[in-house]
C-alpha positions in Angstrom: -10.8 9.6 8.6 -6.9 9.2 9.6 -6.2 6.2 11.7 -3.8 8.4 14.1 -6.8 11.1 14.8 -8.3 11.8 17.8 -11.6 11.2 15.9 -10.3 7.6 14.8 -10.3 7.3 18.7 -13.3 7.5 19.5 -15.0 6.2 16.1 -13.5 2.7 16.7 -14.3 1.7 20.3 -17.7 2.6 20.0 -18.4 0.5 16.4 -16.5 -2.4 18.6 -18.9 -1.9 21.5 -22.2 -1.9 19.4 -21.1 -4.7 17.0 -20.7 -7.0 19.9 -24.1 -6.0 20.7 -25.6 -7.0 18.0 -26.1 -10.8 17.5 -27.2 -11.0 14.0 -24.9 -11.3 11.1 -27.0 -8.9 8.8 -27.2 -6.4 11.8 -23.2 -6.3 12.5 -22.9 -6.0 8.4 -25.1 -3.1 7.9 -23.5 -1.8 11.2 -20.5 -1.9 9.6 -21.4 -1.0 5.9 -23.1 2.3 7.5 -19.8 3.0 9.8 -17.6 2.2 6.7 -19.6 4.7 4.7 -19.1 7.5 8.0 -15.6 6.6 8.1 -15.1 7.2 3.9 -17.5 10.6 4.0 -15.8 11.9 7.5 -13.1 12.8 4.8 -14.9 14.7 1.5 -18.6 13.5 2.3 -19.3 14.4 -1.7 -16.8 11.8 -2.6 -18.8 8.9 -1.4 -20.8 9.2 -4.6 -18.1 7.8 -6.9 -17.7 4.5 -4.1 -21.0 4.3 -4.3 -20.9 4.3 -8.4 -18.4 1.5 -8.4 -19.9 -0.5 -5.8 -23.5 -0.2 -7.8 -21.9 -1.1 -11.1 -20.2 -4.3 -10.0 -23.0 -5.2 -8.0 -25.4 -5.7 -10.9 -22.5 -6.4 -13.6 -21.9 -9.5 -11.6 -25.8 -10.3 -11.0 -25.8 -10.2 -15.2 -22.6 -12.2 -15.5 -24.0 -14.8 -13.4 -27.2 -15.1 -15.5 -25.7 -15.2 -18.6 -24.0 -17.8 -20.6 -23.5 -16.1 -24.2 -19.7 -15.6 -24.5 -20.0 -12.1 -26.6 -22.8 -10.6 -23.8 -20.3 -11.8 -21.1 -17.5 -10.1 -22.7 -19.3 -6.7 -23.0 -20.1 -6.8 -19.1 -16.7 -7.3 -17.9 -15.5 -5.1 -19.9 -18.1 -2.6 -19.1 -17.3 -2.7 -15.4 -13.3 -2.0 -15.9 -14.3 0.6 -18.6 -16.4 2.6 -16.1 -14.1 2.1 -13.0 -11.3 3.4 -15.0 -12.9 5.7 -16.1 -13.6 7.5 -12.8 -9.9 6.3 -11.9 -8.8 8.6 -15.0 -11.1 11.5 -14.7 -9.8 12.0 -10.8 -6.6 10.9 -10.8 -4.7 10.8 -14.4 -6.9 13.3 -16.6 -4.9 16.7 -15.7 -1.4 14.3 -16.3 -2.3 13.6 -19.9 -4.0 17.4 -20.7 -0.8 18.8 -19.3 1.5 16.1 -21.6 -0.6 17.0 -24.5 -0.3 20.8 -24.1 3.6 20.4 -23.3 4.1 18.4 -26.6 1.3 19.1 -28.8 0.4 22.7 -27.9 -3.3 21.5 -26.8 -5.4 20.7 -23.9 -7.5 17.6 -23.9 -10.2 19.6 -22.7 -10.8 23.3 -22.4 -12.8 23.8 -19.0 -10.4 25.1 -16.2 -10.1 23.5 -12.8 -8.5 20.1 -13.3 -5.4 20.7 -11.3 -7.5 21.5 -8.2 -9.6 18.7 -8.0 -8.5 16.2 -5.1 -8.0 12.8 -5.8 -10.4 10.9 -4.0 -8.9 9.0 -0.8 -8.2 5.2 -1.7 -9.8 5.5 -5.1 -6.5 3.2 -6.7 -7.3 0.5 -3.7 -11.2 0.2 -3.8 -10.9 1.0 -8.2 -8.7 -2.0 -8.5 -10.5 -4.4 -5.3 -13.6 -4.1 -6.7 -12.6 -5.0 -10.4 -10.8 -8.3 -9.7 -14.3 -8.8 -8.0 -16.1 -8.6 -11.5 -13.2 -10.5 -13.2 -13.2 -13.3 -11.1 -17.1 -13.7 -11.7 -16.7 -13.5 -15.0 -13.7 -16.4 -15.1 -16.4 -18.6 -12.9 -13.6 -18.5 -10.2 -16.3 -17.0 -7.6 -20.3 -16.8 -7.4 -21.5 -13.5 -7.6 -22.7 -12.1 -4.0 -26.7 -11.2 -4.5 -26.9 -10.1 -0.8 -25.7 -6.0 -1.5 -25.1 -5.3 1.6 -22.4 -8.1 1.7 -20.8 -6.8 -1.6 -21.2 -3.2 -0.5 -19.4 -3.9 2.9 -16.9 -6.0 0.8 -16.2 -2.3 -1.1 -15.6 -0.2 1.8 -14.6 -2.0 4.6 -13.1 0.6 6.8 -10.3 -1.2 7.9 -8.5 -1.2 4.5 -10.9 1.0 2.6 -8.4 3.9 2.2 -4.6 2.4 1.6 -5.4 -1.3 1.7 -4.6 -4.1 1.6 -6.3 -4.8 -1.7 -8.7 -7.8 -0.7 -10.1 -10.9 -3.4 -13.5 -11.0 -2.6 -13.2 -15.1 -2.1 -11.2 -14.0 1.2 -13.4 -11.3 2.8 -16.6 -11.9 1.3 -17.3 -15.4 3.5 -16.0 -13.8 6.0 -19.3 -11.8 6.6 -21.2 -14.5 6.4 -19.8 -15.5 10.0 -20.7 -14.7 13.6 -17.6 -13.4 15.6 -18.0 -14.1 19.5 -16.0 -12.0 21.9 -12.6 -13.7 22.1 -9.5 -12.4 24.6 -6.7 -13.7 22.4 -8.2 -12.3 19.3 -9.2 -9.0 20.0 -5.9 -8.8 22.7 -3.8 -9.7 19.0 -5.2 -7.3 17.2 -4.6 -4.5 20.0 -0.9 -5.3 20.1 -0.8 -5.7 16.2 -2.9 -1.9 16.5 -0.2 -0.9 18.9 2.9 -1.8 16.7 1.3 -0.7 13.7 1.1 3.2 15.7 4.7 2.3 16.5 6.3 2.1 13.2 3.6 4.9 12.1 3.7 8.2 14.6 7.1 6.8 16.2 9.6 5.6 13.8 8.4 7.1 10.6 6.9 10.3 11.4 10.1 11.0 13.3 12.1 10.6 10.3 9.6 12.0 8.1 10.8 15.7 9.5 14.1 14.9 8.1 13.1 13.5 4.9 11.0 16.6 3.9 13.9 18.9 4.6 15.7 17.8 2.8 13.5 16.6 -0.1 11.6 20.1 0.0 15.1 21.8 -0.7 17.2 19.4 -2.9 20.3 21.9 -4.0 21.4 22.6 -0.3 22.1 18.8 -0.1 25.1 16.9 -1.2 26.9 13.1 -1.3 26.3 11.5 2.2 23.5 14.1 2.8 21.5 12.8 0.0 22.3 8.8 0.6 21.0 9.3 4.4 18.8 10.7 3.6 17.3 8.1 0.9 17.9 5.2 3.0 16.1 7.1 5.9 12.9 7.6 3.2 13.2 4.0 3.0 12.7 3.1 6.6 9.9 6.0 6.2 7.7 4.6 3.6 8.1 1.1 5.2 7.2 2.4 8.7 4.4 3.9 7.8 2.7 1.5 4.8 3.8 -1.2 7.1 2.6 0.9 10.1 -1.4 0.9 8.4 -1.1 -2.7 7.4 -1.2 -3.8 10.9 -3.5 -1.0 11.9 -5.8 -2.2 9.2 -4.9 -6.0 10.4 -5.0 -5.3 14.0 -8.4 -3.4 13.7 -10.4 -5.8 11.1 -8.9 -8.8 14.1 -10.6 -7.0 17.1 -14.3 -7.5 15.0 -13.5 -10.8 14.0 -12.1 -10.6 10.1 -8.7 -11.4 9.3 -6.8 -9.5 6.5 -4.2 -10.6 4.2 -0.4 -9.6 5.0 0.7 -7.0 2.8 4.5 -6.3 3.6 7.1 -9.7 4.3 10.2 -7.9 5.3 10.8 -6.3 1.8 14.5 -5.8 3.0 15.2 -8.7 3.2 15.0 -9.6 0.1 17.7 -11.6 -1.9 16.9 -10.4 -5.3 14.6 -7.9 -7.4 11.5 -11.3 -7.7 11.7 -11.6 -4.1 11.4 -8.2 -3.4 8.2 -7.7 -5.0 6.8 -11.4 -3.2 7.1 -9.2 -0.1 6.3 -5.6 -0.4 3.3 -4.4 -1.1 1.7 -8.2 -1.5 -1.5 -7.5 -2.4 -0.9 -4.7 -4.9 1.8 -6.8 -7.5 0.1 -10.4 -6.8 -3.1 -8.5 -8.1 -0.7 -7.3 -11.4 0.3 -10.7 -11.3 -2.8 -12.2 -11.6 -4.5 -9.6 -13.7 -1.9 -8.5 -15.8 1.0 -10.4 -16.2 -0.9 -13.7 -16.9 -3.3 -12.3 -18.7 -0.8 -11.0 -21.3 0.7 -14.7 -21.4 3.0 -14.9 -18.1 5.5 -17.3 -18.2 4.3 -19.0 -21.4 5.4 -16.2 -23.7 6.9 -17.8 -26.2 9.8 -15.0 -27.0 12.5 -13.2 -24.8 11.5 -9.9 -26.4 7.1 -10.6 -25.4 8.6 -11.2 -21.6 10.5 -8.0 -21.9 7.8 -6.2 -23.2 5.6 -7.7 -20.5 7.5 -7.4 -17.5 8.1 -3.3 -18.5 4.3 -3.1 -19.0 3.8 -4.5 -15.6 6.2 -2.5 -13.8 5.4 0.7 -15.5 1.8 0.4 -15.2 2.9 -0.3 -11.1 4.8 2.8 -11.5 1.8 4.9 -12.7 -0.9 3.6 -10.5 1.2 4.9 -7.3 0.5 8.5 -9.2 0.0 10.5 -12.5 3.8 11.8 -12.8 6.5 10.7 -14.6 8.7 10.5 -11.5 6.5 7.4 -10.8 6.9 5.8 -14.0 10.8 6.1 -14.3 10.2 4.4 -10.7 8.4 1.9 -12.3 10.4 1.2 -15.4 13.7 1.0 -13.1 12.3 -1.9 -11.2 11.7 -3.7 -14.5 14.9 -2.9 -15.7 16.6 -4.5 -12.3 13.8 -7.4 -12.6 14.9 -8.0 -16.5 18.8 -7.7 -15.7 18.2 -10.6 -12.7 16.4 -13.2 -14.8 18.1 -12.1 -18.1 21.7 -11.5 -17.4 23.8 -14.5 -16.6 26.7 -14.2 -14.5 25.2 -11.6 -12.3 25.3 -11.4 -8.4 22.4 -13.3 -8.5 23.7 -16.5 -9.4 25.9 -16.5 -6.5 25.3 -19.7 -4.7 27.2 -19.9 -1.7 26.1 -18.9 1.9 27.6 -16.0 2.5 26.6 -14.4 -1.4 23.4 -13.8 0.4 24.2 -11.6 3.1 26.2 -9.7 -0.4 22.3 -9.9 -2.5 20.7 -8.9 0.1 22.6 -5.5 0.8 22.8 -5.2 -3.6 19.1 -5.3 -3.7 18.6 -2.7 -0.7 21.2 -0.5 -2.5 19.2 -0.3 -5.7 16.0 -0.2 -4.2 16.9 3.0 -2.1 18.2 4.7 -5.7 14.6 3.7 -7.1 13.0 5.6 -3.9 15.1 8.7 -4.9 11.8 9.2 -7.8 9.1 7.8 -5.8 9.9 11.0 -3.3 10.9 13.1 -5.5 8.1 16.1 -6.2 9.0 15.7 -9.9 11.7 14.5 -12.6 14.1 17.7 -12.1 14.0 17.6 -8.5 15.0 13.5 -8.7 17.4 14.8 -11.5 19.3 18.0 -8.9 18.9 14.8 -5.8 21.2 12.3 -8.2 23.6 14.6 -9.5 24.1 16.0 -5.9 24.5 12.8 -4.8 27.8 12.0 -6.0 29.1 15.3 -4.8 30.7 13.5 -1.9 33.3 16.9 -1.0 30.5 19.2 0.0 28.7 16.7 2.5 28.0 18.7 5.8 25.6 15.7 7.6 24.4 19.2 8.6 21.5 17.2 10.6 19.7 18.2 14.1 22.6 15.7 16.0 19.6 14.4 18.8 17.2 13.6 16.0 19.2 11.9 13.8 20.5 9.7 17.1 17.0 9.5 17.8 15.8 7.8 14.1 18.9 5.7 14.1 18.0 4.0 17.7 14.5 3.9 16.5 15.8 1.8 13.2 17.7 -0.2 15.4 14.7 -1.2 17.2 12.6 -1.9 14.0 15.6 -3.8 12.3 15.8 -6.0 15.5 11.5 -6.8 15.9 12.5 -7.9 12.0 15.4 -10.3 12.6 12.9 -11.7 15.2 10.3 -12.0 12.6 12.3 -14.1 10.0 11.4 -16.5 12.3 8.3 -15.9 14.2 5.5 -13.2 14.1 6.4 -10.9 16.3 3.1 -10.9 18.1 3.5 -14.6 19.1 7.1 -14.3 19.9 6.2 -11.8 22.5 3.4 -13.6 24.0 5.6 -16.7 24.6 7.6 -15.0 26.5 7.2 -15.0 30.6 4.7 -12.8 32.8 7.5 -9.8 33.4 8.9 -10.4 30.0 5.9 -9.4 28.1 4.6 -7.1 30.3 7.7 -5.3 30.2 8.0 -5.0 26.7 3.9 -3.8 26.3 5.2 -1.0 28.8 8.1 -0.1 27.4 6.1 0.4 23.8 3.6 2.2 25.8 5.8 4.8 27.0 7.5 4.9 23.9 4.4 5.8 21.8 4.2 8.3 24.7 7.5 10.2 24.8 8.4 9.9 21.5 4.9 10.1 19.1 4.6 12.5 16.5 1.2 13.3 17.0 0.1 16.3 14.8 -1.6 15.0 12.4 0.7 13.3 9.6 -1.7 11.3 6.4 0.0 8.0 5.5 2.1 8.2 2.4 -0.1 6.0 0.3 -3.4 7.8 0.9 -2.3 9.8 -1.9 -2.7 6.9 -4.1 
């Protein structure tokens, strides 16, 4: 089920209205295991199987890890439950990758049955894969009791909120979280409207709106040239932000209304000063839980040689690159972002030891640059498409900015609104900022959103970028 349906609509008032109504915590948590299962199913109902699978597995792997104490046996049942979710992750989402490698180089196919290129990759399989495994981990490191209630754990699985494109929860945040009787409160569930309401903002307004553009231009790459290209890029940028961004606070704004508070996923990522700060602020949950899982596992910042922390921030970034999909587009995206990460903390002399005030404003705009080059093969349909886009690119004397004149003044004021709600949020949320503000001040502002989301919503029906993750 898509957040900006009509379905999503109706679906969500009425779990509000009968989870109120109930007054037990078990009731409100089967209430909203059952609707999460709906909401997963209302998609590919035959899909539910393989959440179910992974929520079964690490249910009882975690019930054993608990009860035993023998190092080996405790080894095999971690190890069993990221073997198994893997897997799954591999068979739906990176099998027909590797059998079409292997043919390309090797001349054969991993498997002979034919199909594999049609399956669908299971909405939010990469979220809910990777959630429920730093589950089992943490169990097994002692860092969390496992949860024997299985309703709990199953609820923790597939919460609907953030079931489908995150963020990707640790189970010591939302699992006590259920164990806690919400009351109807007016600031709370009038918060999570508003952060609802500016999550459909950035979503059907800003970024489906520039999303038209994008796609022409993306979906023919050799009619495009120089400026074309680079407007084009940074408007993808303010796309993928918008709309991520955009289901964040959906997610946030929705799981607040019922009583449950998310993490923050996205910290004004543009902001950022340098390549380490960028990734502290986009996409939060998905490269704190590389960080945590990865990185420090293979030795973080104890590695003892320059060429292990090489080796080990590429690993990290590539394996970033390929979870966000099974095509090498995604792993030269990847790898790049290493390579910028490496030349930061590596390279002295670099714009990033700049100290004085105004070298920020300068670090700020270098990272930005780079990043938008990076996006160039996260939107790229493949390799040669990012190849033609690149070499185009610097073909600045056929540049037509052949663009629909009224959309692209349309996008640009709707940038300028979303760059100014984020200079107000480097130093306040902008959900308190706005509530601070007088009677006719804030009411004007809720109305002029309103009619914005009225006038100016895309609202065919557009999927979120990273459900295809």
């Amino acid at each position: 089920m898509l957040f900006n349906s009509e379905h999503f609509l109706i679906f969500f008032p009425i779990v509000v209205v009968f989870f109120f109504l109930l007054k037990k915590v078990k009731h409100r948590n089967l209430l909203l295991l059952l609707v999460s299962w709906y909401f997963y199913a209302a998609w590919k109902p035959e899909y539910i199987i393989l959440l179910l699978s992974s929520t079964l597995i690490d249910y009882f792997v975690a019930l054993k890890l608990e009860k035993t104490t023998k190092f080996n046996r405790r080894k095999q049942l971690v190890w069993t439950s990221i073997f198994v979710n893997l897997l799954i992750l591999f068979g739906f989402k990176y099998f027909h990758f590797f059998d079409k490698n292997a043919y390309r180089f090797f001349g054969y196919h991993l498997f002979r049955g034919e199909g594999f290129e049609n399956i669908l990759l299971p909405v939010g399989i990469s979220f809910y894969t990777f959630q429920t495994i730093s589950y089992t981990i943490d169990v097994y490191k002692k860092r969390i009791k496992a949860e024997h209630n299985f309703v709990k754990f199953a609820l923790f699985v597939s919460f609907f909120p953030q079931l489908v494109a995150g963020p990707i929860e640790r189970a010591e945040n939302l699992l006590p979280q259920f164990n806690k009787l919400t009351e109807i409160n007016y600031k709370r569930i009038s918060d999570g409207l508003k952060l609802i309401t500016w999550g459909f903002f950035q979503k059907i307004v800003i970024a489906d709106s520039i999303g038209y553009l994008v796609d022409a231009v993306y979906g023919n790459p050799g009619a495009y040239f120089g400026l074309d290209i680079w407007l084009i890029t940074f408007f993808f940028a303010i796309q993928i932000y918008g709309d991520f961004s955009g289901y964040t606070d959906i997610a946030r704004g929705t799981a607040k209304v019922l009583g449950y508070n998310l993490r923050i996923n996205f910290n004004l990522p543009y902001f950022a000063n340098s390549f380490s700060d960028f990734w502290k602020r986009w996409h939060i949950s998905l490269s704190s839980w590389f960080r945590d899982y990865i990185y420090f596992q293979l030795g973080g910042n104890r590695t003892k040689t320059k060429i292990r922390f090489i080796i080990n921030i590429m690993l990290v970034f590539v394996l970033s690159g390929f979870w966000h999909g099974a095509s090498w587009n995604f792993l030269i995206w990847g790898a790049l972002h290493g390579i910028f990460y490496l030349s930061e903390k590596l390279i002295p002399f670099t714009i990033f030891n700049l100290e004085k005030k105004h070298h920020k404003f300068i670090k700020i705009i270098f990272v930005f640059v780079l990043v938008n080059f990076a996006w160039i093969f996260f939107r790229a349909e493949s390799v040669k498409i990012a190849y033609i886009m690149l070499v185009n690119s610097f073909n600045f004397m056929q540049t037509s900015l052949n663009f629909n004149h009224s959309l692209l003044f349309k996008n640009f004021v709707f940038i300028a609104l979303l760059f100014i709600v984020n200079l107000i949020e480097r130093k306040k949320d902008i959900i308190s900022y706005v509530s601070e503000k007088p009677l006719f001040v804030r009411w004007g502002i809720y109305y002029f959103t309103i009619l914005m989301l009225i006038l100016f919503g895309n609202y065919g029906i557009h999927e979120f970028i990273y459900f295809r993750f």
